[in-house]
C-alpha positions as CSV (number, residue, x, y, z in Angstrom):
1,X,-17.4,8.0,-3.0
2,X,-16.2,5.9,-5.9
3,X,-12.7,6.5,-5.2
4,X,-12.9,5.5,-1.5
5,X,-14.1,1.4,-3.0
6,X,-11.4,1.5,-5.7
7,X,-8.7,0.2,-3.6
8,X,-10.2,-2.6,-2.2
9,X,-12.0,-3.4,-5.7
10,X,-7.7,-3.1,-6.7
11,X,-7.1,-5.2,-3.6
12,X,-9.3,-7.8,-4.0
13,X,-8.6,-8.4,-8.2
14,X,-4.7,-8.3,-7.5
15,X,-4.8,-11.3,-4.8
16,X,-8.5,-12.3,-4.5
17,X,-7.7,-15.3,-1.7
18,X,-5.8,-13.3,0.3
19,X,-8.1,-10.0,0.4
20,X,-11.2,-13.4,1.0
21,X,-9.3,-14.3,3.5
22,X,-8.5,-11.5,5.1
23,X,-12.2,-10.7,5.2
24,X,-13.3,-13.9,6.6
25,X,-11.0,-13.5,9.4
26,X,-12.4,-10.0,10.6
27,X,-15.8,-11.2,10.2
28,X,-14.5,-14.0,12.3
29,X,-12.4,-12.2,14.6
30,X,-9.9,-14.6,14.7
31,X,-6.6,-13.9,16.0
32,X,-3.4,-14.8,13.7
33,X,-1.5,-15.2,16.7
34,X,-3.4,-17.9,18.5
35,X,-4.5,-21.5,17.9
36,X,-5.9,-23.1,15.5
37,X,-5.2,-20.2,12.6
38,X,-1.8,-19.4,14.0
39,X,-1.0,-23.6,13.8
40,X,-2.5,-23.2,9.9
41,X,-0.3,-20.2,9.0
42,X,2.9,-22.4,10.2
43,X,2.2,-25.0,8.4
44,X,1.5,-23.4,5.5
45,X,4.7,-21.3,5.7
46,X,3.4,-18.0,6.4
47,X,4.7,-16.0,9.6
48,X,2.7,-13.0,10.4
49,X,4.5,-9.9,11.1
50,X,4.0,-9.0,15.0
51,X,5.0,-13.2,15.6
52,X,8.5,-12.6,13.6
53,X,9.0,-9.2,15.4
54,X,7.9,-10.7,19.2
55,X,11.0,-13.5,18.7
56,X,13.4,-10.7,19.9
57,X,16.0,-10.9,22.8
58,X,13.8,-10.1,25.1
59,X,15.0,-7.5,26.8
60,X,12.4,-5.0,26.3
61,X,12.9,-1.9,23.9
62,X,16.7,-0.9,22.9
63,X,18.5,2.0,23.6
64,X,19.0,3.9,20.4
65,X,21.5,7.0,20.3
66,X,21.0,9.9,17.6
67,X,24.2,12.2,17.3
């Protein structure tokens, strides 16, 4: 049992606002990708991951070919 809380007790000593933060968001449910916390991560200079990858052509998925 101990070594299933060990990472987040790692987690939270490494970066203890972000692993907060991340916490109060579940609780909250908020969204990263909507208003007003998506607004707040822009202008603090953070980009969440799915927002940088959605900026695509597009187009939909690619075509890939494996030889």
């Amino acid at each position: 049992m101990f070594d299933e809380i060990m990472p987040l007790g790692r987690a939270f000593t490494q970066q203890p606002v972000a692993f907060l933060g991340g916490v109060v968001t579940g609780a909250l449910r908020l969204n990263p990708q909507k208003d007003p916390l998506k607004t707040w991560l822009t202008r603090q200079g953070i980009g969440t991951q799915m927002a940088k990858a959605s900026q695509g052509s597009g187009q939909g998925p690619e075509t890939i070919e494996i030889d």
